[in-house]
C-alpha positions as a Markdown table, in Angstrom:
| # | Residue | x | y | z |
|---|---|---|---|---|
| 1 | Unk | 14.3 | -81.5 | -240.9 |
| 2 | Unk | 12.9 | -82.0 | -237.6 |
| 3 | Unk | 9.9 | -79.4 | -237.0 |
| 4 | Unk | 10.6 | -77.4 | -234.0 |
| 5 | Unk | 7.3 | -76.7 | -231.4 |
| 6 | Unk | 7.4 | -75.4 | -227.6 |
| 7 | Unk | 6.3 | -77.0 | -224.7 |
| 8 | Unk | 3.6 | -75.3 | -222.8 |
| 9 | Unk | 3.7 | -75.4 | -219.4 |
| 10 | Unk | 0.0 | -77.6 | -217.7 |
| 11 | Unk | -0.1 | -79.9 | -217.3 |
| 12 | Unk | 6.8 | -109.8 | -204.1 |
| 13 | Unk | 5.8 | -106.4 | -203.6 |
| 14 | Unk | 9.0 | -103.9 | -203.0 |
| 15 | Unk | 9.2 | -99.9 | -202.1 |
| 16 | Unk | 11.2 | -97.5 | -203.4 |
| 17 | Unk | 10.7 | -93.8 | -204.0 |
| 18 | Unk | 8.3 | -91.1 | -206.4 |
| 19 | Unk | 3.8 | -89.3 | -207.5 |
| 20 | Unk | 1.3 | -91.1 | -206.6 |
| 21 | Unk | -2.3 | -93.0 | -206.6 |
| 22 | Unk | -3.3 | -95.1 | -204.0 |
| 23 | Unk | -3.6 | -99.2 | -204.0 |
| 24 | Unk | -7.0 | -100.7 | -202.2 |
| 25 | Unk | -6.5 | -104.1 | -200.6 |
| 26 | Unk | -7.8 | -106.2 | -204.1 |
| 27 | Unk | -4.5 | -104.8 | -205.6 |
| 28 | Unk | -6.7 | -102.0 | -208.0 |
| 29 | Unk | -6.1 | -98.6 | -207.9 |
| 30 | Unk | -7.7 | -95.8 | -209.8 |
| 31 | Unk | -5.6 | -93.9 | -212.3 |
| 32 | Unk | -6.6 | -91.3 | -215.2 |
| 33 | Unk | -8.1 | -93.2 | -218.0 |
| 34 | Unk | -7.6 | -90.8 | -221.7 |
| 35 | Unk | -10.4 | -92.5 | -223.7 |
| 36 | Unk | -11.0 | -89.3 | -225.5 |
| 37 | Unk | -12.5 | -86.3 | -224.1 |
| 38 | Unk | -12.6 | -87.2 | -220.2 |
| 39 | Unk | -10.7 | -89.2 | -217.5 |
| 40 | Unk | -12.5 | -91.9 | -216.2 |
| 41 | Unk | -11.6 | -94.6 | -213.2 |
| 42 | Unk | -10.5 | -98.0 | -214.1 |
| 43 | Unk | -11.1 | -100.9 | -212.3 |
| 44 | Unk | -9.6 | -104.6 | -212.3 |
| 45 | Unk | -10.5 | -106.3 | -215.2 |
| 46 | Unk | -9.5 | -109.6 | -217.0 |
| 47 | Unk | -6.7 | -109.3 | -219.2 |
| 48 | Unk | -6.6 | -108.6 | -223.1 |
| 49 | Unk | -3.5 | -109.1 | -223.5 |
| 50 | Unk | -3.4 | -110.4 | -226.8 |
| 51 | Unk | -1.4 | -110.7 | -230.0 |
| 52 | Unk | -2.0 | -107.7 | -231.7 |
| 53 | Unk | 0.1 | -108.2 | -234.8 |
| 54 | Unk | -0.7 | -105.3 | -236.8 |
| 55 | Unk | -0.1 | -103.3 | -233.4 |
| 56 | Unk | -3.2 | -101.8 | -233.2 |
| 57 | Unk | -6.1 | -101.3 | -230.7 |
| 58 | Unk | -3.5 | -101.5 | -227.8 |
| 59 | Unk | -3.9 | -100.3 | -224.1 |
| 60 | Unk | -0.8 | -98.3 | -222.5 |
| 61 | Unk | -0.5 | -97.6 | -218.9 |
| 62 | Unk | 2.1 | -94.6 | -217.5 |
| 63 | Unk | 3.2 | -94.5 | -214.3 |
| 64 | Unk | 4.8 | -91.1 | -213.9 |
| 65 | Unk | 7.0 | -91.2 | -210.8 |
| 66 | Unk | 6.8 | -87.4 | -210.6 |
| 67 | Unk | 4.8 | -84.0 | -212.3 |
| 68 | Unk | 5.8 | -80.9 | -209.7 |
| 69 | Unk | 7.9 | -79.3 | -212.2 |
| 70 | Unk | 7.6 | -78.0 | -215.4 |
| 71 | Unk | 9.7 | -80.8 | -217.7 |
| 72 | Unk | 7.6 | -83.6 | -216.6 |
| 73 | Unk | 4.4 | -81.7 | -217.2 |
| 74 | Unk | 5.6 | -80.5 | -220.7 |
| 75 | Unk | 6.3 | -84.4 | -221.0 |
| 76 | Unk | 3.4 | -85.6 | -219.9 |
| 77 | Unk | 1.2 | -82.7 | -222.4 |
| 78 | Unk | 3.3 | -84.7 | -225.4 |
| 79 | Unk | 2.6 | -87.6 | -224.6 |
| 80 | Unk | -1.6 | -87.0 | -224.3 |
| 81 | Unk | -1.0 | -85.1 | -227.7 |
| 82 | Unk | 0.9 | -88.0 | -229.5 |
| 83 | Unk | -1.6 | -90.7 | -227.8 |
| 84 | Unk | -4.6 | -88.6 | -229.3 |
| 85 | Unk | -2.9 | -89.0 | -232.8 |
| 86 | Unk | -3.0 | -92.9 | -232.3 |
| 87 | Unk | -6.0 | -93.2 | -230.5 |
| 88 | Unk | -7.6 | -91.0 | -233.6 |
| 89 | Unk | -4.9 | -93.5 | -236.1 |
| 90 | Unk | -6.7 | -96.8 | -234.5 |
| 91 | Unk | -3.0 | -97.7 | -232.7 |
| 92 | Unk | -4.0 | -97.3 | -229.3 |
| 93 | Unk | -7.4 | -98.1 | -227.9 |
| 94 | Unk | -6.9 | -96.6 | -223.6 |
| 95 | Unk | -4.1 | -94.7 | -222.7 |
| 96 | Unk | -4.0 | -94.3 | -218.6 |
| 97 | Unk | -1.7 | -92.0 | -216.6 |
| 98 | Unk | -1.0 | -93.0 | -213.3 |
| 99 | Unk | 1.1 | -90.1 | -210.8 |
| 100 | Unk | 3.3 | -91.9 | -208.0 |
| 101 | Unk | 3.8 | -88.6 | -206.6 |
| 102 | Unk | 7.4 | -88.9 | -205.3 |
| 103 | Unk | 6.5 | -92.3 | -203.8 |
| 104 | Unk | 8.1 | -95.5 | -205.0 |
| 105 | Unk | 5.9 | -98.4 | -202.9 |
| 106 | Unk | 3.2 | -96.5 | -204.9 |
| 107 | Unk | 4.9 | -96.6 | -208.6 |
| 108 | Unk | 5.1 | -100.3 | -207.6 |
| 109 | Unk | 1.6 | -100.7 | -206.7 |
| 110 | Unk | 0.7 | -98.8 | -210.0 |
| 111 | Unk | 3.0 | -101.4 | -212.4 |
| 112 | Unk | 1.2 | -104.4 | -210.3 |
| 113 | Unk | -2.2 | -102.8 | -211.5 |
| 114 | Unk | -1.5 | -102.2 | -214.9 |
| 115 | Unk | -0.6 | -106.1 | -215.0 |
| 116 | Unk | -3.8 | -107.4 | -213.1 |
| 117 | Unk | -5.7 | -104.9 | -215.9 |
| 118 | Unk | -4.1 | -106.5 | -218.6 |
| 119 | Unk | -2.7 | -103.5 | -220.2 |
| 120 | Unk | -0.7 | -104.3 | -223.7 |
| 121 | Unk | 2.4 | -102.0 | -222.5 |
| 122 | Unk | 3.1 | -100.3 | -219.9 |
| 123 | Unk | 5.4 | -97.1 | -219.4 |
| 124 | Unk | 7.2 | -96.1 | -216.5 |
| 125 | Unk | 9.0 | -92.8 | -215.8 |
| 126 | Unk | 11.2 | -94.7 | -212.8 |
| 127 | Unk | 11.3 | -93.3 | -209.3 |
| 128 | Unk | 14.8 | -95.6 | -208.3 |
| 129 | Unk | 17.5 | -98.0 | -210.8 |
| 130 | Unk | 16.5 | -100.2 | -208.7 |
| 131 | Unk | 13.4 | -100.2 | -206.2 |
| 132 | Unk | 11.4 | -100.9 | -209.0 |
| 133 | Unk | 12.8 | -104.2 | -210.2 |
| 134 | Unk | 10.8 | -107.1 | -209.0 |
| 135 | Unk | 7.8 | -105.5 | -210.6 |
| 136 | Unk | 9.0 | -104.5 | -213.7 |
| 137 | Unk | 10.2 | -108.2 | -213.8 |
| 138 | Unk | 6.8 | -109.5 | -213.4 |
| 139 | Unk | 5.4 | -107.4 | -215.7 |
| 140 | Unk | 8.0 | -108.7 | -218.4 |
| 141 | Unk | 7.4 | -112.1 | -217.4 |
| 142 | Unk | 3.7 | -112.0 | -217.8 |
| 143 | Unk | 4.6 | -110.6 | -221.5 |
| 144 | Unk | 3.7 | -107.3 | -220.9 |
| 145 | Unk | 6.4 | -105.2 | -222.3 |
| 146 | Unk | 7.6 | -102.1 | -220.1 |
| 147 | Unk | 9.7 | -98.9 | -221.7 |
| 148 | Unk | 11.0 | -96.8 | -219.4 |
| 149 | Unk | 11.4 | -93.1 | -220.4 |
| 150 | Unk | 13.5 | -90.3 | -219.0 |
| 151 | Unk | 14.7 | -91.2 | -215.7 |
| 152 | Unk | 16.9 | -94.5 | -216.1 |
| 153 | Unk | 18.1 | -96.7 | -216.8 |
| 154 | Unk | 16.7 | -99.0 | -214.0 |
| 155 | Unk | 19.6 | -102.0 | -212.9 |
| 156 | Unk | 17.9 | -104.2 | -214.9 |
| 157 | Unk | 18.4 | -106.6 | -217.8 |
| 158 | Unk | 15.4 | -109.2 | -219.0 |
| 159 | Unk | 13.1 | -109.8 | -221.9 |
| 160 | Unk | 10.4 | -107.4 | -222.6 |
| 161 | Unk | 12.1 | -104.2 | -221.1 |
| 162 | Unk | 13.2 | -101.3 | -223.2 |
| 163 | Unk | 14.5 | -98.4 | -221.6 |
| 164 | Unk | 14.8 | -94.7 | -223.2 |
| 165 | Unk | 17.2 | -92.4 | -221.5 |
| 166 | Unk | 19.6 | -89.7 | -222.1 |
| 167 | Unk | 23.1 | -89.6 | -221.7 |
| 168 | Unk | 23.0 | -87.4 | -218.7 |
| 169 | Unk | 26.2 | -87.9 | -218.1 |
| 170 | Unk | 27.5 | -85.9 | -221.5 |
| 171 | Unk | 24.6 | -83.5 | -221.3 |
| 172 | Unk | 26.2 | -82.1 | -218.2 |
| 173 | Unk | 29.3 | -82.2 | -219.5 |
| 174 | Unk | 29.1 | -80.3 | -222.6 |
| 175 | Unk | 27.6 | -77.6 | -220.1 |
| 176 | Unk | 30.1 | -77.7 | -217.9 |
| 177 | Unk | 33.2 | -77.3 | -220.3 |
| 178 | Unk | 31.1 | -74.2 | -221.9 |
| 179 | Unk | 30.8 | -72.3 | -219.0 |
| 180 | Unk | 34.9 | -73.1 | -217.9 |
| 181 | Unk | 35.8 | -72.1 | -221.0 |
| 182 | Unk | 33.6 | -69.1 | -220.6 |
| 183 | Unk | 35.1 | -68.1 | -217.7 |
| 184 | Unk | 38.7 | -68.2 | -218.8 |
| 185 | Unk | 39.3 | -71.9 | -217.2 |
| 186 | Unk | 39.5 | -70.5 | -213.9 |
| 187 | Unk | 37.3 | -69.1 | -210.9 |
| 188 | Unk | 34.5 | -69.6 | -208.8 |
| 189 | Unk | 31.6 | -72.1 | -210.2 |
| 190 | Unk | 28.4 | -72.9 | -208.2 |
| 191 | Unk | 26.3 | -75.8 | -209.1 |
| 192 | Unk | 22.6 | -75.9 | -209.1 |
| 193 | Unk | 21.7 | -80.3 | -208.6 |
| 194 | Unk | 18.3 | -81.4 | -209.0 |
| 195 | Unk | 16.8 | -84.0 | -206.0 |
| 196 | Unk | 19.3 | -85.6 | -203.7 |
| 197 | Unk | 19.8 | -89.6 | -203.8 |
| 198 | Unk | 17.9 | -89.3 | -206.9 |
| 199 | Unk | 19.9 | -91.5 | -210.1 |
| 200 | Unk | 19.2 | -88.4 | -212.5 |
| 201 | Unk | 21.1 | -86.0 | -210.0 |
| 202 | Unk | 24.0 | -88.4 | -209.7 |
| 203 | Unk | 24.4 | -88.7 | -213.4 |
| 204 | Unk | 24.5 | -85.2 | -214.3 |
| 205 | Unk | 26.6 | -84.5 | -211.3 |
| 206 | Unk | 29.2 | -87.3 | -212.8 |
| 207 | Unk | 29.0 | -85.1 | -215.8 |
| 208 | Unk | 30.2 | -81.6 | -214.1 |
| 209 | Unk | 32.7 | -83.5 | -212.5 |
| 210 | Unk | 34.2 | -85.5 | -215.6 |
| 211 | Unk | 34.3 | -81.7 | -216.9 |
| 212 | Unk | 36.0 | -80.2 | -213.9 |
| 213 | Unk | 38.8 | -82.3 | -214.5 |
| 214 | Unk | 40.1 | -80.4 | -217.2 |
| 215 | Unk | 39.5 | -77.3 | -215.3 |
| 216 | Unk | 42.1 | -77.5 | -211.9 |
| 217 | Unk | 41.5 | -73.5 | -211.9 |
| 218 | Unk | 38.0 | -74.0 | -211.4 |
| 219 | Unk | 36.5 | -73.9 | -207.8 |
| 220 | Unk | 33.2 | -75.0 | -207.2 |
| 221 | Unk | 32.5 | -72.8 | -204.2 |
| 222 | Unk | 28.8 | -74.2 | -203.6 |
| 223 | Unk | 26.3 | -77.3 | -204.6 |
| 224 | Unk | 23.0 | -76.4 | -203.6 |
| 225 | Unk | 19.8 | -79.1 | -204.0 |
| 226 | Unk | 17.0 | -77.4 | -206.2 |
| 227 | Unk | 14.8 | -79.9 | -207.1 |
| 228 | Unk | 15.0 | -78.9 | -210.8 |
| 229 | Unk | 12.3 | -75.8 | -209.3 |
| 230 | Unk | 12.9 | -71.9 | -209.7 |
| 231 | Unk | 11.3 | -71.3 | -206.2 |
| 232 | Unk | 13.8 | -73.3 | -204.2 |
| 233 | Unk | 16.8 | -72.5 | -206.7 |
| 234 | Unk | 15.9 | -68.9 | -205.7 |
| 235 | Unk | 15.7 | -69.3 | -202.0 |
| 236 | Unk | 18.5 | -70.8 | -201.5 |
| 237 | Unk | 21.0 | -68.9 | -203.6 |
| 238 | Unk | 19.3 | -65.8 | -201.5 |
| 239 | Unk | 20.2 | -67.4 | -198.5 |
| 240 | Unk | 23.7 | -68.7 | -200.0 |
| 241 | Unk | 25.2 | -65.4 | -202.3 |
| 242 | Unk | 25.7 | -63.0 | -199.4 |
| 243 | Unk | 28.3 | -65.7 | -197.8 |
| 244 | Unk | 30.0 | -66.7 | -201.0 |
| 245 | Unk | 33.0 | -64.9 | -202.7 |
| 246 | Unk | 33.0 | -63.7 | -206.0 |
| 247 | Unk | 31.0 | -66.0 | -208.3 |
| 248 | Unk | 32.1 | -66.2 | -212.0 |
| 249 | Unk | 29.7 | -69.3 | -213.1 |
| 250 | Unk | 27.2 | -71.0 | -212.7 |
| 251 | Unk | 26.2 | -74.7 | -214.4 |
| 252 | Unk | 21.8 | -76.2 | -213.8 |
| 253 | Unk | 20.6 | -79.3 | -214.6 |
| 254 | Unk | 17.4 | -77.4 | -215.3 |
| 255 | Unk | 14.1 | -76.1 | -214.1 |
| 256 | Unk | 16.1 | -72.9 | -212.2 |
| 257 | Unk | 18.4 | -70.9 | -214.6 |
| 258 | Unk | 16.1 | -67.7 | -214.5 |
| 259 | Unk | 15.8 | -68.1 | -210.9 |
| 260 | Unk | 19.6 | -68.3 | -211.2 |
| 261 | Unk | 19.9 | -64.2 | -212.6 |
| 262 | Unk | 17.2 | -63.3 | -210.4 |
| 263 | Unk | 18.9 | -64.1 | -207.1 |
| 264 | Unk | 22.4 | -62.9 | -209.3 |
| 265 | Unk | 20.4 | -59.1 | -209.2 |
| 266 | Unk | 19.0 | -59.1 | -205.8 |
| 267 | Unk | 22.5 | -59.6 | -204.2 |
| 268 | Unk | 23.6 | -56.2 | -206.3 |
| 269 | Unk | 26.1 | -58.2 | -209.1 |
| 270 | Unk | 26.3 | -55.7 | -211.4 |
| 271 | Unk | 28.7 | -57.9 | -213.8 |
| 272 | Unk | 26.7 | -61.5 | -214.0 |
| 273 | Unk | 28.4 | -64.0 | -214.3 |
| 274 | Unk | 28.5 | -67.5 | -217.2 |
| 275 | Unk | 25.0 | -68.8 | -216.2 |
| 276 | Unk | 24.2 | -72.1 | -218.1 |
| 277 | Unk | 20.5 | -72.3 | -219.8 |
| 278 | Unk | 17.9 | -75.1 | -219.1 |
| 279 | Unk | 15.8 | -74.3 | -222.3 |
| 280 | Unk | 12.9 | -72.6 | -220.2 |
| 281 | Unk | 11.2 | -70.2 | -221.6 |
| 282 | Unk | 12.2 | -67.6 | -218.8 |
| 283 | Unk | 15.8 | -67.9 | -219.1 |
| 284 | Unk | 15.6 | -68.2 | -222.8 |
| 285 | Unk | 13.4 | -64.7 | -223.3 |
| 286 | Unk | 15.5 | -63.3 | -220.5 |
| 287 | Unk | 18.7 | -64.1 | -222.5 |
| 288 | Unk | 17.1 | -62.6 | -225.6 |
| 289 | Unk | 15.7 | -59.5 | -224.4 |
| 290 | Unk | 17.2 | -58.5 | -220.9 |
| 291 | Unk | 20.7 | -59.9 | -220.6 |
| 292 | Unk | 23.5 | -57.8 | -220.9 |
| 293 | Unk | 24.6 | -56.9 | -224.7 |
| 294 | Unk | 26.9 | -60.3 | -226.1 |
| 295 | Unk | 26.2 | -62.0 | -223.1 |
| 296 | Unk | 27.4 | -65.6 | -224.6 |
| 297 | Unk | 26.4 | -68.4 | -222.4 |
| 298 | Unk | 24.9 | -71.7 | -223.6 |
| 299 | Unk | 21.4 | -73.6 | -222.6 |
| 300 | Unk | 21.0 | -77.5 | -222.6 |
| 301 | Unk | 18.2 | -79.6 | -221.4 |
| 302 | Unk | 16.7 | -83.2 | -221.6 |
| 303 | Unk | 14.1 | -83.3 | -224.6 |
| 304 | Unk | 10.5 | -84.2 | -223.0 |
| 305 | Unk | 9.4 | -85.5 | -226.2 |
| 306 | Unk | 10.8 | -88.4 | -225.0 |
| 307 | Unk | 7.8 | -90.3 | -223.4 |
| 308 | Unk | 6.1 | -89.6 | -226.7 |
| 309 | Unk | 8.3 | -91.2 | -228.3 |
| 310 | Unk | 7.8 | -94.4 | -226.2 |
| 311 | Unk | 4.0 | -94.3 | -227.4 |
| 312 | Unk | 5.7 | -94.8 | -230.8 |
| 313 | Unk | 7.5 | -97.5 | -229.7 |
| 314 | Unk | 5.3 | -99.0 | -228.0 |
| 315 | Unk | 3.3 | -99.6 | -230.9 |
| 316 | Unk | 6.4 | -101.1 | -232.8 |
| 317 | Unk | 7.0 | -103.4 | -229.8 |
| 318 | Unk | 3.4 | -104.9 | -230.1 |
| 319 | Unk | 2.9 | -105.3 | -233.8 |
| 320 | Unk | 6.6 | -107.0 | -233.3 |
| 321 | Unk | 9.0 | -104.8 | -235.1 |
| 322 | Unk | 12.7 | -105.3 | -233.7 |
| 323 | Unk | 13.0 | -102.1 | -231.3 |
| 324 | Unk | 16.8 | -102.1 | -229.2 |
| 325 | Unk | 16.5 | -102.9 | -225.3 |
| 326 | Unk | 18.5 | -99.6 | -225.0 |
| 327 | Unk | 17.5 | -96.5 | -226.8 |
| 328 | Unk | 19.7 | -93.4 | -225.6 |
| 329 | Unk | 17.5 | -90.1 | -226.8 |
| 330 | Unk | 18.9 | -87.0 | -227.7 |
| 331 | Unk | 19.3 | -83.7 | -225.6 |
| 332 | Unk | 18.4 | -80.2 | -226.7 |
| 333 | Unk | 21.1 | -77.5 | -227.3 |
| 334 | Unk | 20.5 | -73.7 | -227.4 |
| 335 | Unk | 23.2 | -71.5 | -228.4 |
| 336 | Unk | 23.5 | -67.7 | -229.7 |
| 337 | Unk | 23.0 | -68.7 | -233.4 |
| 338 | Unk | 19.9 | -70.4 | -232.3 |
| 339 | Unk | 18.5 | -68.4 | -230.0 |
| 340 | Unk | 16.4 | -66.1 | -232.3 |
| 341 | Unk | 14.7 | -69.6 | -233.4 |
| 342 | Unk | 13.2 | -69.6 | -229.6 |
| 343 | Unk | 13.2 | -65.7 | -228.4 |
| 344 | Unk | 9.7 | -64.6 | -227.7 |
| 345 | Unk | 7.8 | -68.1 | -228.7 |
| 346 | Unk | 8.0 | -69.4 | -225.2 |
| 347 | Unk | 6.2 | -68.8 | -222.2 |
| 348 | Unk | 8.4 | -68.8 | -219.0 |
| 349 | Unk | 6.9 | -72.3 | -217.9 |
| 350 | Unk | 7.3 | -73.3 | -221.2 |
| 351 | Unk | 9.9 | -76.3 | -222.4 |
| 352 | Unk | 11.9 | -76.0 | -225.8 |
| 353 | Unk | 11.6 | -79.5 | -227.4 |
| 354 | Unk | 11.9 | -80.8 | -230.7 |
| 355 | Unk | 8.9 | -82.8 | -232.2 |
| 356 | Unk | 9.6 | -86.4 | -233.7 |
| 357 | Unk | 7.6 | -87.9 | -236.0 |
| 358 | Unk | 7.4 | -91.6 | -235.7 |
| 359 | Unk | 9.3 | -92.3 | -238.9 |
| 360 | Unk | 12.3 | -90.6 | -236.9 |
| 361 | Unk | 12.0 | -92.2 | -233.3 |
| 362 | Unk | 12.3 | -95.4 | -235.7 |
| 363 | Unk | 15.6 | -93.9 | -236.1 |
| 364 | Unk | 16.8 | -94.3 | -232.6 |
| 365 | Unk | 15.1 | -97.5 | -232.5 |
């Protein structure tokens, strides 16, 4: 049985779009180096690309397209943790984190340096399907293997790229039919997306549509832009409840449920209605401790062990184990029989996710 632990909230050239560290005219660019206790800069260097058969003493660069909320920090805390365990195991020798910051020329710049540095593997957390191509191409041409992890997958298909994702698409729509049926498969639904023109949005939107098409009796009155943060979410349902009619549900693609109930109380709705979870530790304690007695609803997010488990398979890659191009990762699912297992163990920053060991991210392999 997989062991259950709690995020804690912390931590050609083309453009496209996501966080960010800058590129100097030789093509370099500094990036967080993990070696151990401290960060350190890296600098071009000649590559050491070579076969390591037994998959040890490798060097893995991240590109992260994007840290502002609390997911991608939780995912980016794992993935320090798990490359730790290697570094301590012999597996990985440098592990660098790179931030785009919402800026896809940079993630580019970023993928080109990991190349000219000769890193074994490099992972990318994508800021665009497809802005990113051409040097992700490059990278797989030069032999250095890229995984992407959460955001995906790109529109691309060559050697060397593996790509972990989650069926956003069903996540969304599970959700979606839970709160329709919770409200009686009729009434008033708002819809909380994440970050416009953003692939991840689109996907999960697909999902509350596919949903809705079961539901006829089942309005949605408003789809308001949140950017997966409970200080916008909150803003902008202040601003939008006053003008709305009666609201009877509400589905998130996360990062804003408990926002959700707070703007829900400051426009005086004394009955709340179905809000859908995003396995944050606000809305989770809040559902546990403060929601209204039998208040059913159900919470459902992206698991952020995910990157981790791209450390894992990165090593498998190297040491040239046969790992699928396409790996689809599970999502997390809290319900009322489950709740007690979270209530009171999270932080409100805090991420539920589920802890793989590497025997069982074979499994998806």
């Amino acid at each position: 049985m997989k062991k259950r632990l709690f995020g804690i909230f912390l931590t050609g050239v083309m453009a496209a779009a996501l966080v960010g560290c800058g590129n100097n005219s030789s093509g370099t660019s500094e990036m967080k180096t993990d070696t151990g206790n401290a960060a350190s800069t890296v600098t071009e260097g000649n590559s050491n690309n070579t076969d390591h058969i037994d998959g040890k003493g490798i060097r893995i660069g991240f590109t992260n397209s994007y840290n502002g909320n609390s997911y991608r920090q939780t995912e980016e805390r794992l993935m320090a943790e798990v490359a730790d365990q290697l570094k301590a195991e012999g597996y990985i020798s440098e592990y660098t984190v790179a931030e785009a910051n919402q800026d896809a020329a940079t993630q580019v710049s970023q993928i080109q340096d990991f190349v000219i540095q000769g890193y074994d593997v490099i992972i990318v957390d994508p800021a665009s399907t497809s802005s990113l191509n051409q040097a992700i191409q490059d990278s797989c041409e030069a032999g250095i293997p890229v995984i992407t992890v959460n955001d995906g997958p790109i529109d691309l298909e060559c050697e060397n790229l593996y790509q972990v994702y989650f069926d956003n698409v069903a996540m969304t729509k599970t959700l979606t039919e839970f709160i329709c049926e919770s409200m009686g498969g009729e009434g008033n639904l708002i819809e909380l997306r994440g970050t416009a023109g953003t692939s991840t949005d689109d996907q999960f939107h697909q999902g509350v549509e596919e949903a809705l098409e079961e539901y006829p009796n089942v309005t949605v009155i408003a789809e308001i832009y949140t950017d997966w943060t409970a200080s916008k979410a909150q803003t902008e349902l202040n601003s939008a409840l006053p003008t709305l009619d009666k609201v009877d549900g509400l589905v998130t693609q996360g990062g804003d449920a408990y926002a959700a109930v707070q703007a829900f109380q400051s426009a005086g709705y004394t009955e709340l209605p179905v809000i859908a979870g995003d396995n944050r530790g606000s809305f989770i304690n809040w559902w546990a401790n403060e929601a209204p007695e039998g208040y059913q609803t159900l919470s459902v997010a992206s698991e952020p062990f995910n990157g981790a488990a791209a450390l894992y398979i990165a090593c498998d890659i190297v040491s040239g184990e046969s790992v699928k191009s396409d790996i689809i990762f599970p999502f997390n699912s809290i319900d009322a029989d489950s709740l007690p297992d979270y209530a009171n163990t999270l932080g409100d920053d805090d991420v539920a996710y589920t802890a793989y060991s590497w025997e069982e991210v074979k499994e998806y392999e």
